[in-house]
C-alpha positions as CSV (number, residue, x, y, z in Angstrom):
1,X,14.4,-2.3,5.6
2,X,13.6,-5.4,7.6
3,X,11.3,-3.5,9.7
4,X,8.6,-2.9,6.9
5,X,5.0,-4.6,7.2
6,X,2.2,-4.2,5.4
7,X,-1.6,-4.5,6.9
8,X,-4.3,-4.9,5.1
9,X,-8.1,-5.5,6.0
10,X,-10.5,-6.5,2.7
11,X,-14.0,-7.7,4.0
12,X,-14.1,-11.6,3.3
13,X,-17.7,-11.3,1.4
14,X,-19.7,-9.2,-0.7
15,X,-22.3,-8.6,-2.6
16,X,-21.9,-8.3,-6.3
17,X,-22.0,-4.2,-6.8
18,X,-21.8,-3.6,-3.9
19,X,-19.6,-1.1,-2.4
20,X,-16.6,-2.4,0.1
21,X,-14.1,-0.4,1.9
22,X,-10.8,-1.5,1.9
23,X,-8.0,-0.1,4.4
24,X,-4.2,-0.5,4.4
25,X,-1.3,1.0,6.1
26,X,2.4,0.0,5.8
27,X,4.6,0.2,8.4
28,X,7.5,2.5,7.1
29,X,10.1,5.3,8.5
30,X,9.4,7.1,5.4
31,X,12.7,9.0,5.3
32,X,12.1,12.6,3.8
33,X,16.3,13.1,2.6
34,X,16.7,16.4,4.4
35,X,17.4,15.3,7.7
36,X,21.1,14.2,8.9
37,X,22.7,11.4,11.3
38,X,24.7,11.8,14.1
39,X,28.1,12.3,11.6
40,X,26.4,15.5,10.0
41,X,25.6,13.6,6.9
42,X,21.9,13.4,4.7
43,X,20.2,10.7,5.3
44,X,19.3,9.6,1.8
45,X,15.4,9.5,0.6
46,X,13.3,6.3,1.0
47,X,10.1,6.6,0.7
48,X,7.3,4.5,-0.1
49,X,6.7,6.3,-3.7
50,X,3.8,4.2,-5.4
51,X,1.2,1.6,-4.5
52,X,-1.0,-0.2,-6.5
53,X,-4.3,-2.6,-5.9
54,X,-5.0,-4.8,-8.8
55,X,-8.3,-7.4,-8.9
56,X,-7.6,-10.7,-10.3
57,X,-5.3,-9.0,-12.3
58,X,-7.1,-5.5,-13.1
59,X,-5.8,-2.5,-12.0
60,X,-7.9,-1.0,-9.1
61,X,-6.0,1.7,-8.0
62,X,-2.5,2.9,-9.2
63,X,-1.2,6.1,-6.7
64,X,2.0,8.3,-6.9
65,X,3.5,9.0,-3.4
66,X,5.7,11.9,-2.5
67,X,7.9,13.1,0.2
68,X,5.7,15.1,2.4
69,X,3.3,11.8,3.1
70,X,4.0,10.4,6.5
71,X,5.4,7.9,8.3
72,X,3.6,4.8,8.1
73,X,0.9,5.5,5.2
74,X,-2.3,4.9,5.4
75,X,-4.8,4.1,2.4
76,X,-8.5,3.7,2.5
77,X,-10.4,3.8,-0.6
78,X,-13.7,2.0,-2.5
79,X,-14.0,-0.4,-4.8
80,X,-16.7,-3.1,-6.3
81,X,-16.3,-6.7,-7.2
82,X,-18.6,-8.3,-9.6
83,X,-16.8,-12.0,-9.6
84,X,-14.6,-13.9,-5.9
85,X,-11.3,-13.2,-6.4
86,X,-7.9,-12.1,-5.0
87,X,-6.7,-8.0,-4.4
88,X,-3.1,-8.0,-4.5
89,X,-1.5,-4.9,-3.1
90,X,1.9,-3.8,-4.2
91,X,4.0,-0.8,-2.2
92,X,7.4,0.7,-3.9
93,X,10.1,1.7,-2.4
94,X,12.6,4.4,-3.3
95,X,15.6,1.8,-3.1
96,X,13.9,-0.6,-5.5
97,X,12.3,-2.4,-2.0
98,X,8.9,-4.2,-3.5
99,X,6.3,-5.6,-0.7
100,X,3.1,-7.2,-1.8
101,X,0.1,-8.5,0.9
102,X,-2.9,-10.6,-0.8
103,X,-6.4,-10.9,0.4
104,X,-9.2,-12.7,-1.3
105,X,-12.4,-11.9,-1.4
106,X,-15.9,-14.5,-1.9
107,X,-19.3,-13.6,-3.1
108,X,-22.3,-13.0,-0.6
């Protein structure tokens, strides 16, 4: 799905312990399985099923998906950062589709 792009906003700085909000949305059709094409024919499932944040290397947040999420997902949670360092953000795809984004993040 050559259409597929990942955003991703992660404040450049913060203070150690100190509370940042991170956002991200992926641009995806999110195709539930039960409708049909023009032929009459189910369009097979392929949706963006998991999505994971990791911390220089630490899990952050690991979240199931499931067919009645919408198009185009957005995620917006908390998190805390005691060291600089990079968030990498991994989205799954039914078909075995993987896309990553990376942001990194300094000290105050």
């Amino acid at each position: 799905m050559s259409d597929v792009k990942p955003r991703v906003k992660v404040p450049s700085s913060a203070a150690a312990g100190e509370p940042i909000t991170i956002k991200t949305l992926i641009s995806h059709v999110m195709e539930s399985g039960l409708r049909k094409d023009g032929d009459g024919n189910l369009i097979p499932q392929n949706i963006i099923n998991r999505f994971t944040c990791d911390f220089n290397g630490v899990n952050v947040v690991d979240m199931t998906l499931w067919g009645g999420v919408s198009a185009n997902p957005y995620i917006e949670f908390e998190a805390m950062i005691d060291a600089a360092g990079e968030f990498k953000f991994t989205w799954y795809e039914d078909n075995g589709n993987v896309y990553e984004d990376t942001k990194t993040i300094e000290l105050a």
